[in-house]
C-alpha positions as CSV (number, residue, x, y, z in Angstrom):
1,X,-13.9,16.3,-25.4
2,X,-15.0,18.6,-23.0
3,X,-12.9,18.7,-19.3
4,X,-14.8,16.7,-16.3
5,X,-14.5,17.4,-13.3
6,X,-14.3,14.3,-10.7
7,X,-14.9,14.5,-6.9
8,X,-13.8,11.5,-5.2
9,X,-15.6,12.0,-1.7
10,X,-14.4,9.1,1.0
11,X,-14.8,8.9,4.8
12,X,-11.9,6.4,5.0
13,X,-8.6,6.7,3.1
14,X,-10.1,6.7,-0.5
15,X,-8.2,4.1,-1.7
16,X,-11.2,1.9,-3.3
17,X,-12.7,4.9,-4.4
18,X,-9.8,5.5,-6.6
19,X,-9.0,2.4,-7.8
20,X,-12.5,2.3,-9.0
21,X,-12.5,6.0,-10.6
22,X,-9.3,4.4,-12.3
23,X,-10.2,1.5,-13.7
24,X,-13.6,3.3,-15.2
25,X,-12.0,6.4,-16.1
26,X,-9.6,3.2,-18.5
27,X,-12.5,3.0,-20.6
28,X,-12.6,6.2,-22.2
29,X,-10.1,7.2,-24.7
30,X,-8.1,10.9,-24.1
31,X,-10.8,11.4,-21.1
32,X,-9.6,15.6,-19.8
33,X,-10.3,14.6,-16.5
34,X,-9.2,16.5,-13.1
35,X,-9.4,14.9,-10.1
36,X,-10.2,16.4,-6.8
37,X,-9.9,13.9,-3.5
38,X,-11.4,14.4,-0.5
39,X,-10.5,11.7,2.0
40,X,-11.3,11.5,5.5
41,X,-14.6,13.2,5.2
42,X,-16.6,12.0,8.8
43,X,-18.3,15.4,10.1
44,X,-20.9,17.9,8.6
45,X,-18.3,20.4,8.9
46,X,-15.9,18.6,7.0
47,X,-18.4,18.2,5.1
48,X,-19.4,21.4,4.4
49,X,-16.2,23.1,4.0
50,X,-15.7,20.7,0.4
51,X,-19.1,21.3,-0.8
52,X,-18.0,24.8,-1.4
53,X,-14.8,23.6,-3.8
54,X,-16.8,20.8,-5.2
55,X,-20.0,23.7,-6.2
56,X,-16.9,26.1,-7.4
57,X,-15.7,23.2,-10.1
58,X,-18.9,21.3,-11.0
59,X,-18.5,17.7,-12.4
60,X,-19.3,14.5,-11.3
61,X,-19.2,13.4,-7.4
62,X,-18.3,9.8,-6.7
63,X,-18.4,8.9,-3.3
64,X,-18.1,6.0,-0.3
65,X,-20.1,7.3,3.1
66,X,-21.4,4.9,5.5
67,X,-22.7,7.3,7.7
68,X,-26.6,8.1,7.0
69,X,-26.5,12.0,7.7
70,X,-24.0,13.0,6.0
71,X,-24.1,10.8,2.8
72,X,-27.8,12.2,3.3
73,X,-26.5,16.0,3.4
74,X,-24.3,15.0,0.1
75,X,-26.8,14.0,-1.7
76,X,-29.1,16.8,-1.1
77,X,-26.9,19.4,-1.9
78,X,-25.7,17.8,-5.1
79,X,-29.2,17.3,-6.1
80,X,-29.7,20.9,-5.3
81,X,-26.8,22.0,-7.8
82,X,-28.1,19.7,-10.4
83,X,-25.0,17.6,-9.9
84,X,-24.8,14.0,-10.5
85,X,-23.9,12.1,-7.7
86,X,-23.0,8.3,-7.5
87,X,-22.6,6.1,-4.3
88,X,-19.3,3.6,-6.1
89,X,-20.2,0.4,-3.6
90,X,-24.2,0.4,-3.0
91,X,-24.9,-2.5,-5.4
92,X,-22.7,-4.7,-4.5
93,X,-23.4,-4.3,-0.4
94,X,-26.9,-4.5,-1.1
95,X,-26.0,-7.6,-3.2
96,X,-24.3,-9.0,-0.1
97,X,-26.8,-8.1,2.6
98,X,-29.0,-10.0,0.3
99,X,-27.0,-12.9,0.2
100,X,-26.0,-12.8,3.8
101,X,-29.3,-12.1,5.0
102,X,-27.9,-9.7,7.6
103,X,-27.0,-5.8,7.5
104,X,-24.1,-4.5,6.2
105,X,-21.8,-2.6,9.4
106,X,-21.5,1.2,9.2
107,X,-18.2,2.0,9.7
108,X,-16.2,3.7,7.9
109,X,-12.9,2.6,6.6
110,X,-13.7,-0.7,8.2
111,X,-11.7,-2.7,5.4
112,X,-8.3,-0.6,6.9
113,X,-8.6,-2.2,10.3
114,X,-5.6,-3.0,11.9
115,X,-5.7,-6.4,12.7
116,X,-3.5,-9.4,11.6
117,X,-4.0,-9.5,7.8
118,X,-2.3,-5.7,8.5
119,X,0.4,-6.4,10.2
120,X,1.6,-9.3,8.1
121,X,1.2,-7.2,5.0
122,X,3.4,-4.4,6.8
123,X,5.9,-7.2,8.0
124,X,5.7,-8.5,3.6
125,X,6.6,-5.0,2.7
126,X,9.5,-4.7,5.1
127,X,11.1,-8.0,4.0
128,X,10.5,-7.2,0.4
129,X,12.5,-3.9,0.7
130,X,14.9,-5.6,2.7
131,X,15.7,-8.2,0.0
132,X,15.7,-6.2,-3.4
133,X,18.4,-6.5,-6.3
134,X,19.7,-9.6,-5.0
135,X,20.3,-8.9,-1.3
136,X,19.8,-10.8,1.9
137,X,19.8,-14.4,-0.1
138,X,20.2,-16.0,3.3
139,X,16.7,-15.5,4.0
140,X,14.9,-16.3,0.7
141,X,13.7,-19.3,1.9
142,X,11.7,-17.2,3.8
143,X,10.0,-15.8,0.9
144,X,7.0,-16.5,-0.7
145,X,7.8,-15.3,-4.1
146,X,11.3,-14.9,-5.8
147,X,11.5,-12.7,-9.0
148,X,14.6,-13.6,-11.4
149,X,15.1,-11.5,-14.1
150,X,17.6,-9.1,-16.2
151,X,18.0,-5.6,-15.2
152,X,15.2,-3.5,-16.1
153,X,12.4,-5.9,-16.3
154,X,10.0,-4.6,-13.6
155,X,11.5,-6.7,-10.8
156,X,11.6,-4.3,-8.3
157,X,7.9,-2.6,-9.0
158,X,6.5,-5.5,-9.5
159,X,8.3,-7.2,-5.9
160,X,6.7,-4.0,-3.8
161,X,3.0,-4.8,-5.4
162,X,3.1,-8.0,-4.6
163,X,3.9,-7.1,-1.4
164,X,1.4,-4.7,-0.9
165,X,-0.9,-7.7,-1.1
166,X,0.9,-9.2,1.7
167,X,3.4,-11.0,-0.3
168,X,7.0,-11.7,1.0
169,X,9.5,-11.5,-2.0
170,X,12.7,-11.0,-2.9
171,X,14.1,-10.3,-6.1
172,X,17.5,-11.3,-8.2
173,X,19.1,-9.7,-11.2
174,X,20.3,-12.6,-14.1
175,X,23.9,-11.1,-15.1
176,X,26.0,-12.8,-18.0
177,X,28.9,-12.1,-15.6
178,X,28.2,-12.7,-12.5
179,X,25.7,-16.0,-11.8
180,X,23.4,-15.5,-8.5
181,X,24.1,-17.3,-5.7
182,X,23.8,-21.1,-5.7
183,X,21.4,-20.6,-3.1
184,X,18.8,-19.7,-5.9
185,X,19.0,-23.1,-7.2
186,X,18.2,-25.3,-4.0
187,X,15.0,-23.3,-3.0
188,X,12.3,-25.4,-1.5
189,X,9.6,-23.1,-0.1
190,X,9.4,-20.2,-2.6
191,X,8.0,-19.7,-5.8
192,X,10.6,-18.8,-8.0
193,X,9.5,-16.8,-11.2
194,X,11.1,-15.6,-14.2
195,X,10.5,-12.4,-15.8
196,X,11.8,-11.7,-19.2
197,X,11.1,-8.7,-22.0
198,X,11.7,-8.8,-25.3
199,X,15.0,-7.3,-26.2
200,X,13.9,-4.1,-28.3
201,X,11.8,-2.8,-25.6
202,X,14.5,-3.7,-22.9
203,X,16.8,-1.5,-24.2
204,X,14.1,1.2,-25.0
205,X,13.6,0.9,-21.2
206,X,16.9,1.1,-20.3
207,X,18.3,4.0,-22.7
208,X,15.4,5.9,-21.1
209,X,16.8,5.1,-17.8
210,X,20.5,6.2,-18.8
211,X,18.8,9.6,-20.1
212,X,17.4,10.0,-17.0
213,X,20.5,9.9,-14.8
214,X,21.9,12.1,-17.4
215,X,24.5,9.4,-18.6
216,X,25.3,8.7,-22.5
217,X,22.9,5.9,-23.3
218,X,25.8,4.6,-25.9
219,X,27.0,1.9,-23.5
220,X,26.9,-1.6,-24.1
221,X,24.0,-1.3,-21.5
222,X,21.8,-0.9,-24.5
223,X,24.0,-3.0,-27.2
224,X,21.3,-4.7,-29.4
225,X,23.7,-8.0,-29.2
226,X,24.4,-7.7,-25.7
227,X,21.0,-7.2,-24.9
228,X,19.8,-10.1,-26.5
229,X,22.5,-12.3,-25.2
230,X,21.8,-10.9,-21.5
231,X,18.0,-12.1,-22.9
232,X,18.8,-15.6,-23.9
233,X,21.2,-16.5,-21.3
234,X,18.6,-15.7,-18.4
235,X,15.6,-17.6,-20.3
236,X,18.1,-21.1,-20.5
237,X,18.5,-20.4,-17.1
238,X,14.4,-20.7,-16.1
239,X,14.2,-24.1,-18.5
240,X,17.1,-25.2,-17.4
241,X,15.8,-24.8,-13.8
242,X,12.1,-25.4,-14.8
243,X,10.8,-22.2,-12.9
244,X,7.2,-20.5,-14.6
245,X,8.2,-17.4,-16.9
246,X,5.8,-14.7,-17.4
247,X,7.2,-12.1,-20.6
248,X,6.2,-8.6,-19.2
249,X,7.0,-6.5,-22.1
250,X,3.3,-5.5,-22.9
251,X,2.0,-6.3,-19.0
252,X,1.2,-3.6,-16.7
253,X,3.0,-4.4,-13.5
254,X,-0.7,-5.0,-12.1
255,X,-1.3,-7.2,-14.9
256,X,2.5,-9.1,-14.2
257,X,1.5,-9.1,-10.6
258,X,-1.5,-11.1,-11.1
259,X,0.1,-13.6,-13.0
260,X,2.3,-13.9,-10.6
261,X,0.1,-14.3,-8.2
262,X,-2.2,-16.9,-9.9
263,X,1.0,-19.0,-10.6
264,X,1.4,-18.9,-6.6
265,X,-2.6,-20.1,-6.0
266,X,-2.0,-23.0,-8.5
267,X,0.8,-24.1,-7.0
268,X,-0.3,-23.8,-3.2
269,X,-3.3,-25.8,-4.5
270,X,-1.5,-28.9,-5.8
271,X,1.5,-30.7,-4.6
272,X,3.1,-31.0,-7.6
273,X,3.6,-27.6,-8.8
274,X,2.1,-24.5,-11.0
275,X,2.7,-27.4,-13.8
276,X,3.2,-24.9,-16.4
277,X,6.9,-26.3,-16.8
278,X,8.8,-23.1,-19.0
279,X,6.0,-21.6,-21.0
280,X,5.5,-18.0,-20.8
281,X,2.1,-16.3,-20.0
């Protein structure tokens, strides 16, 4: 397969552009892809001084430009250099102005305002750091979403996600030898979750981990019996306590997010709970 070349061209952060460009780029098997990124692009000159690097490594341009001149400008000169050029959100918009019966406002990077849907997700992000590993269990019950789980099962990546969609959550390690606080137990407000893996690709995880440090992965760490004992002693825990368990060991933490977070809307939308008892999804 030939190598593409991809020019993401944003006037705003590029963060949507690249989450698109990912999640199309998923679809193609061993895709030689190099991506360039060029965020922040709201002047001709700006402009102007990319089209030269896009023209020196020719590919595909993908781009999200409210402004009319120079989304105008970028189109011309890609037509001009026989490049294909693709505007990633007109459908949809003109979809909505459609439906809306009103149009759609030009400004760019209009979805990054800083208004209070920001500032709670920055104030999520700074709890959620705050409380990782088991720390600050005074304040859970100011959580939205506790994670219990054995070490290594995605707790922590999966806690700063979560709180990147504006998310408060802290997080708890299940050790054989030392129980969590009792505070765990009596928590009213949060959604408690468990995370668990199955053993053989825990310990894959982890021996990769104990390379990484440069420590002897030989440890009972990694023991195949410990592991699984680590394993079962943390499931009996979420039946014993009844909280949702999601097993994450072939989910993306996107994908474990999501779950997570659709176990949240189902319980915010009835009284009585996610009702999924201790079935993993």
């Amino acid at each position: 397969m030939a190598r593409l070349h991809l020019h993401l061209v944003s006037d705003s952060t590029g963060e949507t552009l690249e989450m698109i460009a990912k999640a199309a780029l998923a679809q193609f098997d061993d895709a030689d892809v190099v991506r360039h990124f060029w965020p922040m692009v709201r002047s001709q000159a700006h402009l102007d001084r990319i089209l030269a690097d896009i023209t020196a490594s020719p590919g595909l341009v993908i781009f999200t430009v409210v402004s009319l001149d120079i989304r105008k400008m970028l189109e011309e000169r890609c037509h001009a250099t026989g490049l294909p050029c693709v505007p990633a959100l007109d459908a949809v918009i003109d979809s909505l102005e459609n439906m809306f019966g009103q149009q759609a406002k030009a400004r760019p990077g209009r979805q990054h305002t800083m208004d209070d849907a920001y500032f709670a997700r920055v104030e999520a992000i700074q709890f959620t750091i705050a409380h990782d590993d088991g720390v600050g269990w005074e304040d859970w019950e100011e959580a939205d979403i506790v994670l219990a789980g054995v070490s290594r099962c995605s707790k922590t990546p999966t806690s700063i996600y979560l709180a990147n969609r504006g998310f408060k959550v802290a997080n708890i390690p299940i050790v054989v030898e030392s129980p969590p606080p009792p505070a765990l137990f009596g928590l009213r407000s949060p959604l408690v979750v468990g995370l668990t893996t199955a053993p053989e690709r825990l310990i894959q995880v982890r021996r990769n981990r104990l390379l990484s440090l440069n420590q002897t992965p030989g440890t009972a760490y990694v023991d195949t019996d410990k592991v699984a004992r680590e394993v079962q002693f943390a499931r009996r825990m979420f039946a014993d306590n009844a909280w949702p368990v999601i097993d994450v060991t072939r989910r993306s933490i996107e994908e474990t997010a999501a779950a997570v977070i659709n176990l949240l809307n189902e319980r915010r939308g009835t009284s009585g709970g996610s009702g999924l008892g201790n079935k993993p999804i």
